[in-house]
C-alpha positions as CSV (number, residue, x, y, z in Angstrom):
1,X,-6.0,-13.9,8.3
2,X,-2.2,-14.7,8.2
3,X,0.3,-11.7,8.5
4,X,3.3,-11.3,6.3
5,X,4.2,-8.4,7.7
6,X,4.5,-10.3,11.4
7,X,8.1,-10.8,11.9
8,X,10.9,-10.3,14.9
9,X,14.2,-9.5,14.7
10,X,14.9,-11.9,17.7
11,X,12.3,-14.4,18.7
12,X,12.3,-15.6,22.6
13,X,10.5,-19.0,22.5
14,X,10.0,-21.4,25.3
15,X,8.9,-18.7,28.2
16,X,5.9,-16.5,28.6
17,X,7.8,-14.1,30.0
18,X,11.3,-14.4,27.7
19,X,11.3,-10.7,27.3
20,X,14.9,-9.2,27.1
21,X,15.2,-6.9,30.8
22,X,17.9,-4.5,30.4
23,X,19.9,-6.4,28.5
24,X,19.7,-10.0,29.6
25,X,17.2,-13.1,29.2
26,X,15.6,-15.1,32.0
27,X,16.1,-18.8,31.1
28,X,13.2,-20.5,32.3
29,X,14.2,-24.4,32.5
30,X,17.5,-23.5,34.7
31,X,16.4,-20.2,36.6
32,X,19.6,-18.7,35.6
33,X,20.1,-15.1,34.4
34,X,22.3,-15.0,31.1
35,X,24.2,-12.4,28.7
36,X,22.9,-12.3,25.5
37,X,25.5,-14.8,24.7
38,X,23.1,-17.7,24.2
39,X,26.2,-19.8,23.9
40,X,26.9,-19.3,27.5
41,X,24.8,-22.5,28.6
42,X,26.5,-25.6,29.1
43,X,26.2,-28.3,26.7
44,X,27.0,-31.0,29.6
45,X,24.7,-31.8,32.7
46,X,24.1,-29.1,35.3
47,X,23.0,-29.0,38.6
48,X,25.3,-31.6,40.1
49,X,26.0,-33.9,37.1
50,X,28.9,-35.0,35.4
51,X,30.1,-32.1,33.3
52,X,27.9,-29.2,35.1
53,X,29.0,-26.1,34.1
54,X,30.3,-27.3,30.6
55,X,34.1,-27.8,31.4
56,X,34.3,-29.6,29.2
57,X,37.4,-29.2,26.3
58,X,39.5,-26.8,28.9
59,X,37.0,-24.1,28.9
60,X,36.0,-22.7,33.0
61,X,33.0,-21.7,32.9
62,X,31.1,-23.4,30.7
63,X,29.7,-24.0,27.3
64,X,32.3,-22.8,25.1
65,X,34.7,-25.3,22.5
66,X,35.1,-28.8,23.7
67,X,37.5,-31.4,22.7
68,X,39.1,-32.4,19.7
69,X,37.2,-35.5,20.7
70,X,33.1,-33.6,20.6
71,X,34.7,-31.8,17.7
72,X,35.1,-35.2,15.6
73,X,31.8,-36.6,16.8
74,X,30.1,-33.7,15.7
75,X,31.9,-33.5,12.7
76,X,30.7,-37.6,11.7
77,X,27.2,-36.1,12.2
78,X,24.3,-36.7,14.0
79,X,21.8,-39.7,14.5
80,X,19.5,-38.8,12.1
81,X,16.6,-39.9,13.7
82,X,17.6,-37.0,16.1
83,X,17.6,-34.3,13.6
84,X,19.9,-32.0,12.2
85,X,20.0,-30.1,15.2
86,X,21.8,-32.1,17.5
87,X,25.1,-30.8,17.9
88,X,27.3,-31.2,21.1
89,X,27.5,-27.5,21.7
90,X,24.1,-26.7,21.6
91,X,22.0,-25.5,24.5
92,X,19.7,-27.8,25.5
93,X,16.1,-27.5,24.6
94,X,13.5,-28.5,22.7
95,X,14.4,-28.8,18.6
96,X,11.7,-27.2,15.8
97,X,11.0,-30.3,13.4
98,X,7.2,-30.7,13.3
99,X,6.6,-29.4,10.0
100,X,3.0,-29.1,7.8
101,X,2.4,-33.0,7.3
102,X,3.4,-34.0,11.0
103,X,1.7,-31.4,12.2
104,X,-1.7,-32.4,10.0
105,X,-0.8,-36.0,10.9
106,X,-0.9,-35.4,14.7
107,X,-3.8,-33.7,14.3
108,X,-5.6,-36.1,12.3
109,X,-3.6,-39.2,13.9
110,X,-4.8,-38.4,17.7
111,X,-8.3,-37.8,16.9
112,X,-9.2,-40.9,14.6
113,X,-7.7,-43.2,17.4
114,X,-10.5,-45.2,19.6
115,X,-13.5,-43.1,19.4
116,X,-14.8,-43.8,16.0
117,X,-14.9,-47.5,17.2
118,X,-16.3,-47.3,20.6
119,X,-18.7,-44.3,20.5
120,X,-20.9,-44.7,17.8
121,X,-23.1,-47.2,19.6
122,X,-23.0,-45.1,23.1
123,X,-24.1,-41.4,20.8
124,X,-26.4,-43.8,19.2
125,X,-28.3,-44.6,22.7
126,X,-28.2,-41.3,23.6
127,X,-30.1,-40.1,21.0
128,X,-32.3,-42.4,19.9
129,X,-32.1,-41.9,16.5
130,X,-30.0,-42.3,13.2
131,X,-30.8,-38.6,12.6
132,X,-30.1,-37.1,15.9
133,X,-27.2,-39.1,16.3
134,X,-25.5,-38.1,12.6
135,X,-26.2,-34.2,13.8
136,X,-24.4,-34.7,16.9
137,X,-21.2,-35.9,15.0
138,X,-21.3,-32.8,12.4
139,X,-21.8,-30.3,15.4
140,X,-19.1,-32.0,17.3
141,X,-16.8,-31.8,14.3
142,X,-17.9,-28.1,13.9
143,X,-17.3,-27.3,17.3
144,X,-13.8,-28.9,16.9
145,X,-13.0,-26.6,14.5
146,X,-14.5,-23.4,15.7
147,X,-12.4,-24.4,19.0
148,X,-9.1,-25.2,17.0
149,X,-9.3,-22.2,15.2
150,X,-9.5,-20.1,18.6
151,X,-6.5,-22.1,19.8
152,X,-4.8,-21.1,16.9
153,X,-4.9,-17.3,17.6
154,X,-3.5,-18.3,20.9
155,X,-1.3,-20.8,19.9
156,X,0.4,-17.8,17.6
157,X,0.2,-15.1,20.2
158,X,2.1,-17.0,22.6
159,X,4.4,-20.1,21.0
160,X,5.0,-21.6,24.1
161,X,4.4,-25.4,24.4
162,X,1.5,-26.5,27.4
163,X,-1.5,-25.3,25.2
164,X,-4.0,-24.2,27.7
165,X,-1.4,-24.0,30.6
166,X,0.4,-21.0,28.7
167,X,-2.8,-19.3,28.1
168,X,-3.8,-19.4,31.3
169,X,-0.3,-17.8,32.3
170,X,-0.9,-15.4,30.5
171,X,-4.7,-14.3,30.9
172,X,-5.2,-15.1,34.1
173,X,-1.9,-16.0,36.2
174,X,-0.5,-18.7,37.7
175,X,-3.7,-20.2,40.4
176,X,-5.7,-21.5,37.4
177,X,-3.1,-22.2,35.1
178,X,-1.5,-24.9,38.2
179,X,-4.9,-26.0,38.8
180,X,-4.9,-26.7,35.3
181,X,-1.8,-28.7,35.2
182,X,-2.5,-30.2,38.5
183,X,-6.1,-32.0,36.9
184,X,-4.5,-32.4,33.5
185,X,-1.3,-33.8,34.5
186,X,-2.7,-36.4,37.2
187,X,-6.2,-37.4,35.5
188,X,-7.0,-35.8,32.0
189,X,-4.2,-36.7,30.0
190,X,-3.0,-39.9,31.2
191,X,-7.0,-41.0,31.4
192,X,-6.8,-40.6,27.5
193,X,-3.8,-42.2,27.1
194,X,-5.5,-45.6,29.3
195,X,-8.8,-44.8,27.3
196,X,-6.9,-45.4,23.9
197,X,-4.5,-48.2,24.8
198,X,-7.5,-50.4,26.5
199,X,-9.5,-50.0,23.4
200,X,-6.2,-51.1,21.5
201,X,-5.7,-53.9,23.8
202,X,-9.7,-55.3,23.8
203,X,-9.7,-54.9,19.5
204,X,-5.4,-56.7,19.5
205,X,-7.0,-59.8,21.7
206,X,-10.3,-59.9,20.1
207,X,-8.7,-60.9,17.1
208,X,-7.2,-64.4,18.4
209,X,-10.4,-64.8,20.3
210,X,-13.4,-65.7,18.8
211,X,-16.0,-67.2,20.7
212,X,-16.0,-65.3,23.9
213,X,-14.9,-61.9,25.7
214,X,-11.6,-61.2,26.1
215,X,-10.0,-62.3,29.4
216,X,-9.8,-58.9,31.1
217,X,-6.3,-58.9,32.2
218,X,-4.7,-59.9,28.9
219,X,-6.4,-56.8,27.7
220,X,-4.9,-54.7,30.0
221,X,-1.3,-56.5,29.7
222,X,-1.5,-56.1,26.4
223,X,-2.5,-52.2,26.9
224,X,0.6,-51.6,29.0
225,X,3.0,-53.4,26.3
226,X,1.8,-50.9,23.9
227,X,2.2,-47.9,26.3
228,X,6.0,-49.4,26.9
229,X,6.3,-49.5,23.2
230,X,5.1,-46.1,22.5
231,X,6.8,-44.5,25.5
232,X,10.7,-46.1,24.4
233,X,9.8,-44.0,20.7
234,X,9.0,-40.6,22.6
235,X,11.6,-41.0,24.4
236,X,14.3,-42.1,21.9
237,X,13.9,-39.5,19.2
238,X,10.8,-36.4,18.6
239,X,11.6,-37.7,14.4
240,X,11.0,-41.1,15.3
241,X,8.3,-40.2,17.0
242,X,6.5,-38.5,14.3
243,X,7.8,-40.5,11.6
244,X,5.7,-43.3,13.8
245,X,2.4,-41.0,13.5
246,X,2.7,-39.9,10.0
247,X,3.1,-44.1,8.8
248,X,0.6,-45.1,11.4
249,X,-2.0,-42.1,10.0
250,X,-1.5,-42.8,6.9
251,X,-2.5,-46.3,7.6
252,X,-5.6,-45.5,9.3
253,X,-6.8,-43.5,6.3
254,X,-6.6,-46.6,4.3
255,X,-8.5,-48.4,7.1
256,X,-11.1,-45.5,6.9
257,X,-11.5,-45.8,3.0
258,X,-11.8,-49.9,3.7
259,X,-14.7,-49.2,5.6
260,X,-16.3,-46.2,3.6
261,X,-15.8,-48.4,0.1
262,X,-17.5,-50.8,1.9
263,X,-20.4,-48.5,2.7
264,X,-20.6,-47.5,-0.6
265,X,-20.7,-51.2,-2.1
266,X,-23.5,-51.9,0.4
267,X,-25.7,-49.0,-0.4
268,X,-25.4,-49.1,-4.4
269,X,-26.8,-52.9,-3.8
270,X,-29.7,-51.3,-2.0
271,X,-29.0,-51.3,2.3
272,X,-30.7,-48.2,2.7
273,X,-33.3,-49.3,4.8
274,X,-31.5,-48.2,7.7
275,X,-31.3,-44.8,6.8
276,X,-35.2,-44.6,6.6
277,X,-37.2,-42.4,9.0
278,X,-33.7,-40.9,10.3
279,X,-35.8,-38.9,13.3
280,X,-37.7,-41.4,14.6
281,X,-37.5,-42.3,18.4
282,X,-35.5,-39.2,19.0
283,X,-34.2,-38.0,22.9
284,X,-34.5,-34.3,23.1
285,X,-34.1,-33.8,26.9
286,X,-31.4,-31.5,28.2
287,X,-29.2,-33.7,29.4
288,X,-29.2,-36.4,26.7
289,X,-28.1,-34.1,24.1
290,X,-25.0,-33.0,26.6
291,X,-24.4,-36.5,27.5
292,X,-24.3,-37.4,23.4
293,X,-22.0,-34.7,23.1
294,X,-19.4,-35.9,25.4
295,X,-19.5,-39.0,23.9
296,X,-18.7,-37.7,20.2
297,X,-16.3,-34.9,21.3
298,X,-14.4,-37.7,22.7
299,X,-14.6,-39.2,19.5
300,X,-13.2,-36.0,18.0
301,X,-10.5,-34.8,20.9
302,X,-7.1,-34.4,20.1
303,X,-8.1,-31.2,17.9
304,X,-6.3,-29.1,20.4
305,X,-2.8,-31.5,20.9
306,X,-0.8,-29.3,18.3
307,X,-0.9,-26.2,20.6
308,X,0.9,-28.6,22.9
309,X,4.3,-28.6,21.1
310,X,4.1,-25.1,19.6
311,X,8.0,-24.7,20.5
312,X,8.8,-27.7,18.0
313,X,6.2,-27.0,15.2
314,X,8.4,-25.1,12.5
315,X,7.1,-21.7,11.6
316,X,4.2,-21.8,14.0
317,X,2.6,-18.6,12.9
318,X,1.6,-20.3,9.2
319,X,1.5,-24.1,10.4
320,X,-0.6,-24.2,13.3
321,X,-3.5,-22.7,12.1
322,X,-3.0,-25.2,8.4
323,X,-3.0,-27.8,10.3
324,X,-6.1,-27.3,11.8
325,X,-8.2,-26.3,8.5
326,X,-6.4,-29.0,6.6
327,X,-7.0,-32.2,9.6
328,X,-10.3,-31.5,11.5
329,X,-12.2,-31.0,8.3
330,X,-10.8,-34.0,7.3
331,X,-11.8,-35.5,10.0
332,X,-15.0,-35.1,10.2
333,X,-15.9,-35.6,6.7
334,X,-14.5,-39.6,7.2
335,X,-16.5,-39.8,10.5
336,X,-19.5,-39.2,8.4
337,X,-18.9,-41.2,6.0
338,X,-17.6,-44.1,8.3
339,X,-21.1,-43.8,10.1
340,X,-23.2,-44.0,7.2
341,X,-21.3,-47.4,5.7
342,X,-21.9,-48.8,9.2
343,X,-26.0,-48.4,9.1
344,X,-25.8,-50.2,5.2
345,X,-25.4,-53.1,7.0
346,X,-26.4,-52.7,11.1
347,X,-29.4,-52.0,12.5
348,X,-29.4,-49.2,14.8
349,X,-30.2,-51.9,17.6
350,X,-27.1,-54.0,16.8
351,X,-25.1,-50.8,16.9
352,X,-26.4,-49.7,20.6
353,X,-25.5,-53.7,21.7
354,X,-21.9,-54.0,19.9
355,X,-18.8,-53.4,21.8
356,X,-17.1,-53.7,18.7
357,X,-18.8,-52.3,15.7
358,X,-16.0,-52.2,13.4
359,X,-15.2,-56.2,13.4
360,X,-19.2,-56.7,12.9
361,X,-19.0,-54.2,9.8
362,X,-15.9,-56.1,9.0
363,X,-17.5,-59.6,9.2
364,X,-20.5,-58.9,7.4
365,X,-18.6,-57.3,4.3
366,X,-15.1,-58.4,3.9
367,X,-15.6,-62.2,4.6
368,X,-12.5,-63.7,4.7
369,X,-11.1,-60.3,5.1
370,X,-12.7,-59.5,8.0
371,X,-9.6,-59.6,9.8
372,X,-8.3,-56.5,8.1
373,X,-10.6,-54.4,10.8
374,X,-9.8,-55.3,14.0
375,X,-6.5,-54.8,12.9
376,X,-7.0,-51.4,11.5
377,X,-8.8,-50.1,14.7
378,X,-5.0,-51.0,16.8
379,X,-3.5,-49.4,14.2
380,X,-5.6,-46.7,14.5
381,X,-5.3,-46.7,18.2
382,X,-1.6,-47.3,18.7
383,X,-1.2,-43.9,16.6
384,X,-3.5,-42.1,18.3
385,X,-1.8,-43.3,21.2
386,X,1.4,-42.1,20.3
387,X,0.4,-38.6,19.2
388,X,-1.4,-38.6,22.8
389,X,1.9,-39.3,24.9
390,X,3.9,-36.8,22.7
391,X,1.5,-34.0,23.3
392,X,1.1,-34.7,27.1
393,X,4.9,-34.9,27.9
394,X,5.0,-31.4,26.8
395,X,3.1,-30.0,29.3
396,X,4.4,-31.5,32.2
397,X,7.4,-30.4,30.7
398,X,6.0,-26.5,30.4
399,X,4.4,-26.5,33.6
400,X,7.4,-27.8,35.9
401,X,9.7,-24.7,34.0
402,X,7.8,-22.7,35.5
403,X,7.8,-24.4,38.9
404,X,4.3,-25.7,38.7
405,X,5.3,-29.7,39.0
406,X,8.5,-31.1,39.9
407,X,11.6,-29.6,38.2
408,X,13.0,-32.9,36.8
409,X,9.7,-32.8,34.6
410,X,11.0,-29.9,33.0
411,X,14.6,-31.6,31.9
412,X,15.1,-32.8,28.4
413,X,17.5,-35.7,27.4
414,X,20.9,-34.0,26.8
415,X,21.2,-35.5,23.3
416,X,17.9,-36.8,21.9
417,X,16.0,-33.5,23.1
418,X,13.2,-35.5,24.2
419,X,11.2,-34.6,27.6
420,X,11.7,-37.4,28.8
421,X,10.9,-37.2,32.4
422,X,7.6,-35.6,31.5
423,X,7.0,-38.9,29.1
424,X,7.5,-41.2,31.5
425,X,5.6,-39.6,34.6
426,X,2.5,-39.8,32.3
427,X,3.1,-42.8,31.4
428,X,2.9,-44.6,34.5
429,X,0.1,-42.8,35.8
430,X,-1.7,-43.9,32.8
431,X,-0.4,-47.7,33.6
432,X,-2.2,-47.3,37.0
433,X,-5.4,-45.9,35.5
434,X,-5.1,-48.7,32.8
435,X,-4.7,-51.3,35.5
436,X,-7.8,-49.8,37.6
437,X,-10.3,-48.4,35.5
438,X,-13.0,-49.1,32.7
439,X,-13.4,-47.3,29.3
440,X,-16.8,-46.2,30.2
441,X,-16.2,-44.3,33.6
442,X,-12.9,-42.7,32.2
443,X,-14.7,-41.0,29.0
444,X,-17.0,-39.7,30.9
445,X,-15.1,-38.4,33.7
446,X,-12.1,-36.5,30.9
447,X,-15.2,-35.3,28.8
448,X,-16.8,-33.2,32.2
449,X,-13.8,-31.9,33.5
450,X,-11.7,-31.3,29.8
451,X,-14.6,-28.8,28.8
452,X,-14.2,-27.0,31.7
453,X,-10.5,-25.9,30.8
454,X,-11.4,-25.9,27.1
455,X,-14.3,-23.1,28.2
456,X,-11.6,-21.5,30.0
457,X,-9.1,-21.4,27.0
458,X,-12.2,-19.1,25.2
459,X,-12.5,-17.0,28.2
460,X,-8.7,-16.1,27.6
461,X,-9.0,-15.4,24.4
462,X,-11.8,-13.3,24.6
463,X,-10.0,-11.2,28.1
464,X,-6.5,-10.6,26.2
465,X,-8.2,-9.2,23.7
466,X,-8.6,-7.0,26.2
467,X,-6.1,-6.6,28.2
468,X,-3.3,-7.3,25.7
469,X,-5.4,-5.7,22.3
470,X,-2.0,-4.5,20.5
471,X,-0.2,-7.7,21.4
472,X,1.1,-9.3,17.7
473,X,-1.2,-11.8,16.4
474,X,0.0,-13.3,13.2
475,X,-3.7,-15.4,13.0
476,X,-6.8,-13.7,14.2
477,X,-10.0,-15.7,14.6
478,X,-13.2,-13.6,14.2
479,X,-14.0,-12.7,17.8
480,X,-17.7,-14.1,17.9
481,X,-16.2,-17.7,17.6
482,X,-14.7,-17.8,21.0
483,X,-17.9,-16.5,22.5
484,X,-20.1,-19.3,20.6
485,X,-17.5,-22.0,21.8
486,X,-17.2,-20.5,25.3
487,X,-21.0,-20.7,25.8
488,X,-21.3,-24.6,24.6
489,X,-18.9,-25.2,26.8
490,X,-20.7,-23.9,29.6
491,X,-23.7,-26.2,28.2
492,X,-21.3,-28.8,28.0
493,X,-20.4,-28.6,31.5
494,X,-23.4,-27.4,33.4
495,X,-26.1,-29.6,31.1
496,X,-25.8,-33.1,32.5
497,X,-25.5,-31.4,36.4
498,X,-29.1,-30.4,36.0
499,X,-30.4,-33.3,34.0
500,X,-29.2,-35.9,36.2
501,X,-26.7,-34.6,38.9
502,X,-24.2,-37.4,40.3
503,X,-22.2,-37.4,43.1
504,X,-18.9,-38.0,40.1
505,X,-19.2,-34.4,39.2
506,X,-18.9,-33.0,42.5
507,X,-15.7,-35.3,42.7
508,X,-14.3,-34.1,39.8
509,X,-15.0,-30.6,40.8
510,X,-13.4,-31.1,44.2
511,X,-10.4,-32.8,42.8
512,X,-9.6,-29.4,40.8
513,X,-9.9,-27.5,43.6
514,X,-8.4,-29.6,45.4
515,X,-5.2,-28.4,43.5
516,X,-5.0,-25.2,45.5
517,X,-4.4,-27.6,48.8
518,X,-0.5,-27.5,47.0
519,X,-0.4,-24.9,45.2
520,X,-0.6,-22.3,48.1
521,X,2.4,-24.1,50.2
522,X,4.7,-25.1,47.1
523,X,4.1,-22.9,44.6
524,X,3.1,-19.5,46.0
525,X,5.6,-19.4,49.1
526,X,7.7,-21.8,47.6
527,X,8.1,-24.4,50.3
528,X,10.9,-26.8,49.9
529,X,11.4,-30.5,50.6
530,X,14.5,-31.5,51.8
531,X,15.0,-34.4,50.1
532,X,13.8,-33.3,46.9
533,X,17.0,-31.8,45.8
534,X,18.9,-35.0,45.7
535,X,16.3,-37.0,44.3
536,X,16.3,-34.6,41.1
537,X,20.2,-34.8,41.0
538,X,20.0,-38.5,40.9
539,X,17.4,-38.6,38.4
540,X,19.1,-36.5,36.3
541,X,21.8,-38.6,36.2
542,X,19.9,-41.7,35.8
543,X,17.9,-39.9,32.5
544,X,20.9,-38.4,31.2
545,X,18.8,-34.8,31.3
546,X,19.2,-31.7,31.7
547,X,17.4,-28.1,32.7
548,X,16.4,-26.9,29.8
549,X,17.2,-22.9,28.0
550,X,14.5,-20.6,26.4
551,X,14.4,-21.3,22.2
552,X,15.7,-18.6,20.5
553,X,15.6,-17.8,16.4
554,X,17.2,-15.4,14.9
């Protein structure tokens, strides 16, 4: 599936449309038209900031030597928690160092995060049986992969970061690709980042308190510490930032294999009663099975977050798609597991009525180490957390370059290489939604409208192969794979609707839409706020960032 032979003698990453025209390259992030020099962007910040230009060290117009005084800072070397790659003269943009085992950690690291701990009783009730429900995680799981594995082909046709954004660039043009960006930007992503840091703040409380719920808004204070915490590492460093997921997914495994051992003890002393008559009080209607879907895809999303930061995975072509075989198999084979060692010792009943079925599993088998799961599940979460926020401040960052969003979301910090901006837009949005909304209503709500644009992402595939059939693809995914994926999606989205319609979907529909209400004014005749200008000059002051320049490799 992989091809050696797929090579370039220049590589133009970072733009869609980064295609040399007579001569010259079209950089993106600063809308400027360059020689092939790539040298000749400025080091310093542009647009109005201090050093604009790169004047830097004598030179007029821009970006050449600087100082003796640059030359002995780059010369002590660079943070190293800012990689190798951060030299003065550099142009700015965003730096490869997501390698195999980050990339498999972000993978595996956003997925196992929440879900595992608060969907098993809601599939559970949706199905209405042990069987049912231990079907629904294996499709899920397969249906993760079968959809990785088409993002993969995509994600090596066209290494741009934005995932779904790109591809809708590319197969469709720019409408659905905003209106993409528009819902994901302002509900899907930062509604997954609340999701995961309310279910780390209700398991992080739960464990000082005992004998009642958790006061509500200690939960959600203690859900906005963590996004603080997790935003200040994105932002900082992209090593520190996946140094953070690899430790924090490594420690979830072990919390996974606390709870599977457990299992295992349980059922070789005989808990297997359980497990008995698997099928029994089973809910086959339409809209059940769609419904128990959503809830164990949620349990499984992330699968597509690596496509997100394509531009910084090193050697895309082979590491994507690894990644993906190596951590969604993975995956699934611990959420089985992790299921069964919860019936050895919990009713199906007591499953539906916990909040919290990890710290019951925990209490009933580790006695006085019971403690060890709620403090597993925020560890779990908190990395899940953090893989979320790095994935979603790339596209902000890939859909304002190409003058989807506002353009300081496209800037990267001028000497951590971090998208910054994009980071912490995000993250106050998902502070609002944190302050304001419920676990419950937000998994439901990302679960309709994410399948929408995850259905779309197959329908891309399957056009460009198409309408761009000779178009180098270093993975290839057999083409009946997209179709199967495309049409569950359609299930996915359509099912519930005709099962039980609510007035929610027709919101969620109309919010999409709703997109086009900007994009005609701002994006497609390019209307300009006044104002706007300075505020991006002062924020790019205030950030320390800068527009950023299309990735090159030679």
């Amino acid at each position: 599936m992989y091809s050696d032979e797929f090579t370039h003698s220049k590589n133009y990453y970072g733009n869609n449309n980064a295609s040399p025209k007579e001569g010259q390259i079209q950089w993106r992030g600063s809308r400027r038209t360059l020689n092939d020099d790539p040298t000749a962007v400025g080091g310093g910040l542009r647009n109005g900031c201090p050093g604009g230009g790169g004047d830097e060290g004598g030179q007029d117009g821009g970006g050449g030597q600087r100082g003796a005084a640059d030359g002995a800072a780059a010369a002590a070397g660079p943070d190293q928690l800012e990689g190798t790659g951060s030299i003065a003269d550099d142009a700015i943009h965003l730096k490869r160092r997501v390698g195999l085992v980050s990339g498999v950690a972000l993978i595996v690291g956003t997925m196992i995060g929440s879900g595992i701990f608060v969907s098993p009783s809601g599939l559970l009730e949706r199905t209405g049986s042990i069987g049912m429900s231990f079907v629904i995680w294996m499709a899920c799981g397969l249906l993760s992969l079968l959809g990785a594995l088409s993002y993969a082909e995509l994600g090596t046709m066209n290494p741009s970061s934005g995932a779904e954004y790109a591809y809708f660039m590319d197969a469709f043009g720019a409408p659905p690709a905003f209106l993409f960006s528009w819902a994901s930007t302002l509900v899907l992503k930062p509604s997954q980042m609340a999701i995961i840091c309310l279910s780390f703040g209700k398991y992080a409380v739960e464990a000082f308190v005992t004998e009642c719920e958790p006061p509500e808004i200690v939960v959600k204070m203690v859900a906005l510490l963590a996004m603080v915490v997790i935003l200040y590492v994105n932002c900082y460093s992209v090593n520190l930032a996946t140094s953070v997921q690899n430790v924090f997914t490594a420690a979830k495994l072990v919390a996974v294999l606390i709870v599977v051992l457990g299992g295992a003890y349980k059922m070789f002393e005989g808990h297997t009663q359980h497990l008995m008559e698997p099928f029994k009080n089973t809910k086959f209607s339409i809209g059940n099975i769609a419904t128990a879907f959503y809830t164990g895809l949620w349990a499984y999303d992330g699968w597509n977050n690596l496509n997100y930061v394509t531009e910084e995975i090193k050697n895309p072509s082979r590491n994507l798609p690894r990644s993906i075989v190596i951590g969604i198999p993975l995956v699934t084979i611990c959420y089985a597991l992790i299921n069964v060692s919860y019936l050895t010792v919990m009713s199906p009943m007591e499953m539906t009525t916990s909040e919290a079925v990890a710290v019951v599993f925990g209490a009933r088998v580790l006695g006085p180490m019971a403690w060890l799961m709620p403090l597993s599940v925020t560890v779990s979460t908190f990395g899940s957390a953090n893989g979320t926020l790095f994935a979603a401040g790339r596209l902000c960052f890939a859909a304002s370059r190409e003058g989807h969003l506002l353009d300081i979301l496209s800037y990267v910090h001028i000497r951590r290489y971090t998208p910054s901006p994009g980071l912490i837009f995000h993250s106050i949005i998902a502070g609002a939604m944190v302050m304001y909304g419920t676990i419950d209503s937000l998994i439901d709500f990302f679960s309709f409208t994410a399948w929408i644009f995850y259905g779309g992402a197959m329908l891309a595939l399957i056009v460009m192969r198409h309408t761009k059939p000779t178009y180098p693809r270093p993975y290839k995914v057999p083409i009946i794979i997209p179709y199967l994926v495309l049409v569950i999606s359609v299930y996915l989205v359509v099912g519930p609707i005709i099962d039980k319609p609510t007035f929610e979907y027709l919101y969620a529909s109309f919010f999409i839409l709703g997109g086009m209400v900007f994009y005609v004014p701002f994006v497609h005749y390019k209307l300009r706020i006044p104002f706007m200008d300075g505020v991006t000059v002062f924020l790019q002051m205030l950030l320390e960032v800068a527009p950023t320049s299309t990735m090159l490799e030679e």
